[in-house]
C-alpha positions as CSV (number, residue, x, y, z in Angstrom):
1,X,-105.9,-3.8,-100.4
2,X,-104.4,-3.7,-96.6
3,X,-106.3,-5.2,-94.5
4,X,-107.2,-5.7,-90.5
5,X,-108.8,-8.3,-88.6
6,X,-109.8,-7.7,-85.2
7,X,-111.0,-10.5,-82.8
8,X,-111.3,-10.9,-79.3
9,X,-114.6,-9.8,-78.7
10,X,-117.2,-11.5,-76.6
11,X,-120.2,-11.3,-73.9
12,X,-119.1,-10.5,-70.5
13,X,-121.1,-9.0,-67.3
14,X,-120.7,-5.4,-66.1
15,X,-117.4,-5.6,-64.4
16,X,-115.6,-7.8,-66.4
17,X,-113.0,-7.1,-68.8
18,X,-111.6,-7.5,-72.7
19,X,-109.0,-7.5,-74.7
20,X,-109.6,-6.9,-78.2
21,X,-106.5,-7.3,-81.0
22,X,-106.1,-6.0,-84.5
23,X,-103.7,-7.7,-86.8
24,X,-102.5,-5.7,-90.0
25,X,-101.9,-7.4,-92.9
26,X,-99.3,-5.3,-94.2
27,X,-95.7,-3.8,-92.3
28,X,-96.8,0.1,-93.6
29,X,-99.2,0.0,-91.0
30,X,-96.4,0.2,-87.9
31,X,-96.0,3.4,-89.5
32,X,-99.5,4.7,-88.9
33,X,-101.6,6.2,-86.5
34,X,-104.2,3.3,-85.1
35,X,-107.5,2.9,-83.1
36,X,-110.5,1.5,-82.0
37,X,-113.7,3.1,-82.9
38,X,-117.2,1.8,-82.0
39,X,-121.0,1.6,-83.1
40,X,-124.0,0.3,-81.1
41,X,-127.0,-0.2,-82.5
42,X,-128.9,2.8,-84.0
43,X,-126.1,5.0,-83.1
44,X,-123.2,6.6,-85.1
45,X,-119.7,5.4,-84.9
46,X,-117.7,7.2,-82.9
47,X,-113.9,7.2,-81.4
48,X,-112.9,5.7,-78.8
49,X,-109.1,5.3,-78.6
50,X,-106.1,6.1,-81.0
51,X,-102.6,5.5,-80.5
52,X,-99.6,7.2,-82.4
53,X,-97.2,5.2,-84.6
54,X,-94.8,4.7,-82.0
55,X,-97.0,3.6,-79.2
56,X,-96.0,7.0,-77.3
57,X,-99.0,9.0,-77.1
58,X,-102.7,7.8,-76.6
59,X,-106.0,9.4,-76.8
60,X,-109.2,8.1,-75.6
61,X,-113.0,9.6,-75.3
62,X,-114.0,11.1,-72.0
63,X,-116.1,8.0,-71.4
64,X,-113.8,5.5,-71.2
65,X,-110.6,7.3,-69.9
66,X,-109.2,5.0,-66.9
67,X,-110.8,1.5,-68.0
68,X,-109.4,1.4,-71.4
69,X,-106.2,1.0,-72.8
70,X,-104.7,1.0,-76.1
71,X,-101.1,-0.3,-77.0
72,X,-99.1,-1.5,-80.4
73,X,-96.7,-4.0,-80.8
74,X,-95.2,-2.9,-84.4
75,X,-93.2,-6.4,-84.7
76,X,-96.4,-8.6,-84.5
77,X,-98.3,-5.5,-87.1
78,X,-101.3,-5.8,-83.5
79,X,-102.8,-3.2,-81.7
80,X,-104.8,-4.1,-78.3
81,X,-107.7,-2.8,-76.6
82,X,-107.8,-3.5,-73.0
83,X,-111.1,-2.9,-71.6
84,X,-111.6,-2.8,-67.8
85,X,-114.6,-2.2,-66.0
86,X,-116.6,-2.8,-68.6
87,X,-120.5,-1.2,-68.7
88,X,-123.6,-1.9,-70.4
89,X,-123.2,1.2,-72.4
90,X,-119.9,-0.1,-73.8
91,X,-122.1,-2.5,-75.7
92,X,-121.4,-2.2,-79.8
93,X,-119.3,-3.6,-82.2
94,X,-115.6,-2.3,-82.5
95,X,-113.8,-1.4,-85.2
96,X,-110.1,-1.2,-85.9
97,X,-109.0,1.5,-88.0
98,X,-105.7,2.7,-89.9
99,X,-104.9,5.1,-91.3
100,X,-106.2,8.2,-88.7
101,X,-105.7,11.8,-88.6
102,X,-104.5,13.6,-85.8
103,X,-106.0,16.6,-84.4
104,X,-106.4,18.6,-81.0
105,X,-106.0,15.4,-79.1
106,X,-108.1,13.0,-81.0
107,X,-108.5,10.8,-83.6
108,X,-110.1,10.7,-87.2
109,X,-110.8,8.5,-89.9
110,X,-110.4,10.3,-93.6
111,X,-110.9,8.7,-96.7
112,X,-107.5,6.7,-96.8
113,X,-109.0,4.9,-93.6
114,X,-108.7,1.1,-94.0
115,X,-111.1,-0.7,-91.2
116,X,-111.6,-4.4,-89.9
117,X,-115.1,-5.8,-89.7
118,X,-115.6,-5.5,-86.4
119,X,-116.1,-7.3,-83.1
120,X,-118.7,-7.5,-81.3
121,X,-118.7,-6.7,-77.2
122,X,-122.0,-7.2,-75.3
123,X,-121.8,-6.0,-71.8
124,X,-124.9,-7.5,-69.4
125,X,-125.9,-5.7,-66.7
């Protein structure tokens, strides 16, 4: 089964930033659409960023439109999440996720959605 590993997570202070990296195991993925979703405790997950195949066209949730950024580099089989201006609220564990769906300008995960374990961001206030 494919398989991505995310990693770059960590505990930073309100204000700081992250970049988080998901490495896919197999080349098919370059081909697919990719993103980051997220899950704090007691919550459900939700999207946060997609990208297209070719790194052209990026979504992201109202929330964190002009902090975060997602890119792909389809050599190296990574996609990024740089996280600026990070908030308490951005607190959760992200997740990595390919293959999505797209729709009227964002991102979701079907069945045929393979996902990382997640890493963890704690953001103190």
């Amino acid at each position: 089964q494919a398989q991505l590993a995310e990693s770059g997570g960590g505990l930073v202070q309100a204000g700081g930033s992250l970049r988080l990296s998901c490495v896919a195991s197999e080349s098919t993925f370059s081909t697919y659409n990719m993103g980051w979703f997220r899950q704090a405790p007691g919550k459900e997950r939700e999207f946060v960023a997609g990208i297209n195949w070719s790194g052209v066209s990026a979504y992201y949730t109202d929330s964190v439109k002009g902090r975060f950024t997602v890119s792909r580099d389809n050599p190296k089989l990574t996609l990024y999440l740089q996280m600026n201006s990070l908030k308490p609220e951005d607190t959760a564990d992200y997740y990595c996720a390919a293959p999505l769906r797209y729709s009227s300008g964002s991102y979701y995960y079907t069945s045929m959605t393979n996902w990382g374990q997640g890493t963890q961001v704690t953001v103190s206030s």
